[in-house]
N, C-alpha and C positions, 0 to 999 in steps of 0.2 A: 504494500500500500504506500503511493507514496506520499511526502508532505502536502498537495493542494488537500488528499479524497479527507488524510488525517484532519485538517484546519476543518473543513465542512463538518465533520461528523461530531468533533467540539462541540462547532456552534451549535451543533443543530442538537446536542444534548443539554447543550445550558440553556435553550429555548424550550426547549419542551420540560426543563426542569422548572425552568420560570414561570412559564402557561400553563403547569400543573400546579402551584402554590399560588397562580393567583385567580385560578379557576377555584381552586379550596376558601382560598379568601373570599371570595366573592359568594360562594356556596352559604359559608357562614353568615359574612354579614345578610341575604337574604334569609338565611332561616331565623337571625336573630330581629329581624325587622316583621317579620312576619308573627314571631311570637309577640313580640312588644305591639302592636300595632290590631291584633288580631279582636275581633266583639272580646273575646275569652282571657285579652290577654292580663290583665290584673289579676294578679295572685289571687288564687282562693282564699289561701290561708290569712291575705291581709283583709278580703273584704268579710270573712267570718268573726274575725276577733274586732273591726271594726263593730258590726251586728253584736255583738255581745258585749262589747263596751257601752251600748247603745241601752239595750237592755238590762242591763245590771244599775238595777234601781227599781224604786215603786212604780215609777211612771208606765214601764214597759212601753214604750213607744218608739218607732224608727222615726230617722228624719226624713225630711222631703228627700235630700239627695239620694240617701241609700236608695230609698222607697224606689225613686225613678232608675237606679242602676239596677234593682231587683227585677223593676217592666221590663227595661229594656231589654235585658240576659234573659227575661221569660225565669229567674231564679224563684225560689220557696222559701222558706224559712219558719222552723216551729222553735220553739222556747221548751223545755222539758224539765219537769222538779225532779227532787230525788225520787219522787215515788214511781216518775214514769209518766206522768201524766202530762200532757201538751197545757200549757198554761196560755201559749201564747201561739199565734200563727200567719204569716202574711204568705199568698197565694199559695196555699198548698195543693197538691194534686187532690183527686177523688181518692185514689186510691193509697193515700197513704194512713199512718195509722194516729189514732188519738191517744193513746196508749201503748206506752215501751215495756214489755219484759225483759228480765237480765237476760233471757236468751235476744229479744228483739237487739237490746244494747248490743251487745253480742257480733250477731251481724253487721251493726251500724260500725266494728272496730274494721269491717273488710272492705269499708270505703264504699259500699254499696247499699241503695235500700230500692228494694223494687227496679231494679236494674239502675235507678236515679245516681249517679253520685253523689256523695255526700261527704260534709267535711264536718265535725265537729269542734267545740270549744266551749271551754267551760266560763257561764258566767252568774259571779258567784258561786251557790249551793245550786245552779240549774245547768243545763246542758243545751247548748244554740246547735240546730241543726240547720244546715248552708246546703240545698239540694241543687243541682243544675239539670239542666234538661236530658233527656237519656239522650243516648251516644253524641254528645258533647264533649267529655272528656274521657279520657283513659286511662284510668288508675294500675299501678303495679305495684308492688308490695317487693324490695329489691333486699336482697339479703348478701351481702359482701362480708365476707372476711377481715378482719382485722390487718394482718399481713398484707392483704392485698392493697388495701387503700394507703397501709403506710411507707409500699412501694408501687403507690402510683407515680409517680416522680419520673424514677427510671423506668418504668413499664412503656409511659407516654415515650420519653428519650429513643428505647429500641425501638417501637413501634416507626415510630419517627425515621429514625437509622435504616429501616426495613422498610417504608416505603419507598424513600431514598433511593437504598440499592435496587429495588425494585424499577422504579422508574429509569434509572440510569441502563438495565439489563435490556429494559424492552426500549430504552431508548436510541441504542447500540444494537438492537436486533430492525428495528425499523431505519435506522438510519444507513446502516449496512445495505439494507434490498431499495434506500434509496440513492445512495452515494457511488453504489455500483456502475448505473448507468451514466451518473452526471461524471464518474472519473471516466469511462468510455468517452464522452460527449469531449471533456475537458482535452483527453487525447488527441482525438479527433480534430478538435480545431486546430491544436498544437501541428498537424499533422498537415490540415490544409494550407497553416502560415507558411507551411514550407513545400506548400505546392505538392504534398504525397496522397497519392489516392486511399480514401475509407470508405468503407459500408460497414452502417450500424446498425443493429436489429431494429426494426420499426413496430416497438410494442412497447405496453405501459403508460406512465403519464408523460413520460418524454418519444411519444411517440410523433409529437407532430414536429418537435426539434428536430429528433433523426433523422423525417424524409425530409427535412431544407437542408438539412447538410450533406446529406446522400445528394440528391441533389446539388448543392452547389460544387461535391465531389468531382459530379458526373459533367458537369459543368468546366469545373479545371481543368480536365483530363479532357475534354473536346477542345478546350481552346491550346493545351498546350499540343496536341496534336496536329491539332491543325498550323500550329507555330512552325513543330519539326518539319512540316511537310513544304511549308514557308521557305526557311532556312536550309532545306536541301534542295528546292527546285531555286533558290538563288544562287548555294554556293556549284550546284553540278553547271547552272549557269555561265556563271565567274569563270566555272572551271573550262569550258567548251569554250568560252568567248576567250580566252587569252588562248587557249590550247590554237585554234582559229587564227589566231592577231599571230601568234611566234611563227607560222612558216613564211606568212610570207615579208613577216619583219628580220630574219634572217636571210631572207633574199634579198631584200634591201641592203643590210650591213655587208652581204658577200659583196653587190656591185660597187655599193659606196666605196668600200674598200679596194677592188680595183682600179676606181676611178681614180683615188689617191695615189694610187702607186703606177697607172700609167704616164711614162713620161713623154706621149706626142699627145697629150691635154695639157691644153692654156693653165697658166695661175689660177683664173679666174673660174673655169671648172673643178682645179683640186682642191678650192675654195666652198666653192658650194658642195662639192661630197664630204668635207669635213662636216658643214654644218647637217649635211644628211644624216651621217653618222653620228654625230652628237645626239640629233634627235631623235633618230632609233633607240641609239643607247639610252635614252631619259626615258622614253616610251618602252621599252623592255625593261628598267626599273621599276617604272610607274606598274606595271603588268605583275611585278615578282611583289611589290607593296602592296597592291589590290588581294594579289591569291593569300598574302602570309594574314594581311586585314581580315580578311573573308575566314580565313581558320580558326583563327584566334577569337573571333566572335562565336561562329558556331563551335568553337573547342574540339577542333579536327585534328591539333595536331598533341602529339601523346610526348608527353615529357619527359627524357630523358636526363634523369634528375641524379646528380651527384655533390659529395661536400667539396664544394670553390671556395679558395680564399678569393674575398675581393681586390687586392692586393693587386693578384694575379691578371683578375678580369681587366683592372685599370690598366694596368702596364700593356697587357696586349691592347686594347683599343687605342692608347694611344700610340703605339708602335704603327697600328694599325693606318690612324692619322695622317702619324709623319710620313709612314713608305707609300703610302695609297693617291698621292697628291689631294687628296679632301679638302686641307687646310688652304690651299692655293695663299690669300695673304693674309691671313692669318699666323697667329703661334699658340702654340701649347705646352703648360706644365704641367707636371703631374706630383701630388702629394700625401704620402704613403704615412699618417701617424700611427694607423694601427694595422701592423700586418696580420694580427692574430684573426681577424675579424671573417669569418665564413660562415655560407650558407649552403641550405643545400638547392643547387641549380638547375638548369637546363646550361650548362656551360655556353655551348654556339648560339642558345636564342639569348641569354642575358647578356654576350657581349657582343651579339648586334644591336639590342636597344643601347648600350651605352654609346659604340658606333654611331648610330643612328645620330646619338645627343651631338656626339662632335661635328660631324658632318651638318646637320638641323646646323648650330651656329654658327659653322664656316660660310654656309651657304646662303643665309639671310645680313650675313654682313662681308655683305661684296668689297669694302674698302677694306677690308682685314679688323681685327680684334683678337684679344688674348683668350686664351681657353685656359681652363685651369679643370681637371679630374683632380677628387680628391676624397681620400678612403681617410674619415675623421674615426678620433676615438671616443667616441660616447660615452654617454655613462646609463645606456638603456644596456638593460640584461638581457632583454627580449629581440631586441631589435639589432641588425647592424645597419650601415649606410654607406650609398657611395654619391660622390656630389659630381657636378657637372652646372661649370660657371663659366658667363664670360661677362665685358665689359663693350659688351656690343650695343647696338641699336633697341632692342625688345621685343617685346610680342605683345601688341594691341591686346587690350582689357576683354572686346567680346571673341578672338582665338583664343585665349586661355578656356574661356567659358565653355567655348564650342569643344577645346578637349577634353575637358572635363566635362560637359554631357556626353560623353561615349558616340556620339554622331560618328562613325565614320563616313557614312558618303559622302555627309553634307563638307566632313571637314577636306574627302578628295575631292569636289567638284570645285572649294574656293582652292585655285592655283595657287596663292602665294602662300599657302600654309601645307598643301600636302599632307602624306600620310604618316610624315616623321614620328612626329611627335604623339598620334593617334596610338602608331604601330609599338610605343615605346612602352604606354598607359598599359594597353593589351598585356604585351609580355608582360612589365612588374604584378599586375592584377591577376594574370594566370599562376606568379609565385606565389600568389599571395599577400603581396608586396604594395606600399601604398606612393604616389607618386604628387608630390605639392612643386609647382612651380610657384617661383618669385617674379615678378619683371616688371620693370618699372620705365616706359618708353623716354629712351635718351640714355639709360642708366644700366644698361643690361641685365641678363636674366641668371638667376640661379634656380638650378631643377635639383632637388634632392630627394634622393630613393630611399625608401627604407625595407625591408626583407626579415622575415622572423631571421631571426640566428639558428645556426646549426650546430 
């Protein structure tokens, strides 16, 4: 079980613990409002000794008040000497008696006359009989034990303790065959936040949640299907369209290349097959940017992941730099504080994005700029870095934006930004890896990678 279904099954025990004591409470104050409030409900015993306070004297006479509480109740009352004999009597039945024997007395001790209830009270040397209507009230004659009443105290306490446990038992037994479903349910959503297919029984009182989430299941699972079906009729696309575009752009670079090297052609033609050739070459990068874009989005291509010092990565890219002419006029340094510092890579794709960084710089600042690689020493545990800085021109505030929305096409269709910098985000995001650029136009830019540590 884990901690949410636990947290529920608390709650839902200190609720029904508290909706149980204050259903009790309330049970009570109704019964005690109903007694107090009730025709009947003034003590017998105080309106009897009232009447016999009453009576006790020559006068023998009730007041107006009793008198009218006696109508009202439909009550009786006889006055009785020692001999037995009714002396006195305000509405009594027909059937009752003008004359008591010690056996009649007798009877009158079982709280009963004539099925009538009865309460007695002595006033003076006479005897006040208090009758109420039959089944009005209901006399029991309750006979307890000493012991028992002198541990009512803790009797009340266990009883108390044992209802307790009691509710807490069945509260844990109902909350069980409810908690069940709703830790299902709580899965469930957990499961569609991450876009994984569920089916959940559709029974019970969470029956009608199940089939929306069955439903919106069924729902995720059409739409990302239909995504994949997306995403491979575009990347087999990419893939056909550039497969297409390389024969006959290497026919191009074969002629272009002749044209350069025949020597009964003008300046002026081995002029324009250079710029052919340039521009093939740009367009068969652009073609190898577009298919590596296209992978790295739908995660085509499988990682070949090993422990790289960064160290290592920088110094190759920037070797890479100097011997590859990239840097045309430009310059670069390279700054190693912490060699120790590795992760685990795809070696050849992590040091073409850092590639990529140098080049990206050299080639948005045509007048030259300094490039600076540099493998800092942190003091993250988690993390290492490598940086990639220069003091060039920048990168306009809405291209940063646009790389940072993940847009690739949008960001190949604007020409002056290309797929450098797109293709770079890809790779660190496929490590895992998070990528913050700095740039401030006029000021140049610093990109700094960060990668779990290995």
């Amino acid at each position: 079980m884990n901690n949410k279904s636990m947290k529920i099954i608390v709650r839902y025990i200190i609720r029904i613990i508290f909706i149980v004591f204050i259903v009790l409470a309330i049970n009570y104050s109704l019964f005690l409002f109903i007694i107090r409030y009730s025709p009947m409900a003034k003590e017998p015993t105080t309106t009897v000794k009232i009447i016999a306070e009453e009576l006790n004297g020559d006068n023998k006479q009730l007041t107006d008040k009793t008198t009218k509480v006696i109508q009202k109740n439909n009550l009786w009352v006889q006055l009785v000497n020692a001999s037995g004999y009714v002396i006195y009597s305000y509405n009594e039945p027909d059937d009752i008696y003008n004359y008591y024997s010690i056996n009649d007395i007798a009877k009158l001790s079982k709280s009963y006359l004539n099925d009538y209830p009865v309460y007695l009270w002595e006033s003076g040397r006479n005897l006040v009989i208090l009758g109420y209507p039959k089944n009005t009230i209901s006399k029991y004659n309750w006979f307890i034990p000493t012991n028992v009443i002198n541990n009512l105290p803790l009797t009340l306490v266990v009883i108390m303790l044992m209802n307790l446990i009691i509710t807490i038992i069945l509260s844990i037994i109902l909350s069980r065959k409810l908690t069940k479903p709703l830790g299902n349910i709580i899965k469930a959503i957990s499961s569609l936040k991450e876009e994984q297919e569920v089916k959940l029984k559709e029974k019970g009182i969470f029956k009608d949640l199940a089939e929306n989430i069955n439903e919106t299941s069924e729902i995720i699972r059409d739409k990302n299907h239909k995504i994949k079906l997306r995403d491979t009729a575009v990347s087999n696309w990419l893939t056909g369209i550039s497969h297409d575009i390389r024969t006959p752009l290497s026919m191009i670079l074969g002629y272009s290349a002749l044209m350069e090297g025949d020597a009964t052609l003008s300046e002026e033609v081995h002029s324009q097959a250079r710029i052919i050739t340039e521009n093939a070459v740009r367009l068969s990068d652009l073609i190898t940017d577009l298919n590596l874009a296209s992978s790295l989005q739908y995660q085509l291509i499988p990682l070949n992941l090993s422990l790289v010092k960064l160290s290592s990565i920088a110094r190759k890219a920037v070797a890479k730099g100097v011997n590859s002419g990239i840097l045309k006029n430009s310059s670069i340094d390279l700054i190693i504080q912490d060699e120790s510092a590795s992760a685990l890579l795809d070696e050849a794709l992590f040091l073409r994005a850092i590639i990529n960084l140098i080049a990206n710089s050299a080639k948005h600042n045509k007048q030259g700029c300094n490039i600076t690689v540099t493998v800092p020493n942190t003091n993250e545990y988690d993390y290492v870095s490598i940086i990639v800085s220069d003091n060039g021109s920048g990168i306009p505030k809405d291209k940063i934006e646009r790389i940072n929305g993940y847009d690739y096409f949008n960001a190949w269709i604007n020409k002056s930004n290309g797929l450098g910098l797109v293709i770079v985000k890809s790779i660190i995001e496929t490590h895992h890896g998070q990528m913050v650029i700095e740039s401030e136009k006029g000021k140049g830019t610093t990109i700094v990678i960060r990668i779990p540590a290995g």
